[in-house]
C-alpha positions as CSV (number, residue, x, y, z in Angstrom):
1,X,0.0,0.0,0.0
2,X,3.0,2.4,0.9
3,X,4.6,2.0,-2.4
4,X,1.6,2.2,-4.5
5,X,0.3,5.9,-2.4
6,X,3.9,6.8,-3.1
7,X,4.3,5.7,-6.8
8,X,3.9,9.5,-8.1
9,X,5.2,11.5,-6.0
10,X,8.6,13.4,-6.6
11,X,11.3,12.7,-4.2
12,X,10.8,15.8,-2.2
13,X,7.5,14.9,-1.4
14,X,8.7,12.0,0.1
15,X,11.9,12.7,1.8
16,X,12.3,14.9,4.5
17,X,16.7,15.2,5.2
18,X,16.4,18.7,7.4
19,X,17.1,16.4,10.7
20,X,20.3,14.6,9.0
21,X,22.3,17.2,7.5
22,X,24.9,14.4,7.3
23,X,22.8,12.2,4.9
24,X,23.4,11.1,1.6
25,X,21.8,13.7,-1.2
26,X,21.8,11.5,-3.8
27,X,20.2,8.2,-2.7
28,X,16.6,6.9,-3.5
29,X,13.7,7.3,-0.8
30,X,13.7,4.1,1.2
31,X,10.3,2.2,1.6
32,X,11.0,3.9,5.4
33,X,10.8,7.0,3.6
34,X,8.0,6.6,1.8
35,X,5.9,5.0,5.1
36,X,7.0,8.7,7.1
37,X,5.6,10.7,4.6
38,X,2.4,8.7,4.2
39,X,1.9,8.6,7.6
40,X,3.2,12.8,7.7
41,X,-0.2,13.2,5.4
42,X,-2.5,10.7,7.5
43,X,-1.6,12.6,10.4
44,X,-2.0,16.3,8.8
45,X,-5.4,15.4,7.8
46,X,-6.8,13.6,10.8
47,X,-5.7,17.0,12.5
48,X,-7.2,19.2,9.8
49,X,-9.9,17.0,10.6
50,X,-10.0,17.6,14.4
51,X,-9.8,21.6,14.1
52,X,-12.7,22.2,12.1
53,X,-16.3,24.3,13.2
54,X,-18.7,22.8,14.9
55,X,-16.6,20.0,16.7
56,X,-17.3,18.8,20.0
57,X,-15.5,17.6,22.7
58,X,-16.2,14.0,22.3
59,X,-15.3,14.1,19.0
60,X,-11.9,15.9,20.1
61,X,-11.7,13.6,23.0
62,X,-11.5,10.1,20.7
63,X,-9.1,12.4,17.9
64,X,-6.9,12.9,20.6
65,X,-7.4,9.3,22.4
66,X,-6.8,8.0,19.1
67,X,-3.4,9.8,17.6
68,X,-1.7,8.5,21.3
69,X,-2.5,5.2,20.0
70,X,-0.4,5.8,16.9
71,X,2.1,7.2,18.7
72,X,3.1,4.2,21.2
């Protein structure tokens, strides 16, 4: 599923160096790469999702319940 969400994207959609000043410039995006970013989007829009109008605080309450579970 990672590769195929990933298959047209450019390479600086997908990779994020800024934290590795040290890395390698040149090399592909690893399948690890590719996972981050997906998962950078996921996140982005679950949160997009959790600021609009009009929600309440049960809603924010099982957003926010649920984005600990994808962080442990």
């Amino acid at each position: 599923m990672t590769e195929a969400w990933a298959w047209g994207l450019s390479e600086d959609e997908l990779v994020d160096r800024g934290a590795s000043p040290g890395a390698d410039l040149d090399r592909r995006p690893s399948h690890a790469d590719r996972r981050r970013a997906w998962r950078r989007e996921l996140l982005a829009e679950e949160i997009g999702g959790a600021v609009r109008r009009g929600i309440t605080d049960e809603e924010i309450q099982a957003v926010a319940e649920w984005l600990l579970c994808l962080a442990t």
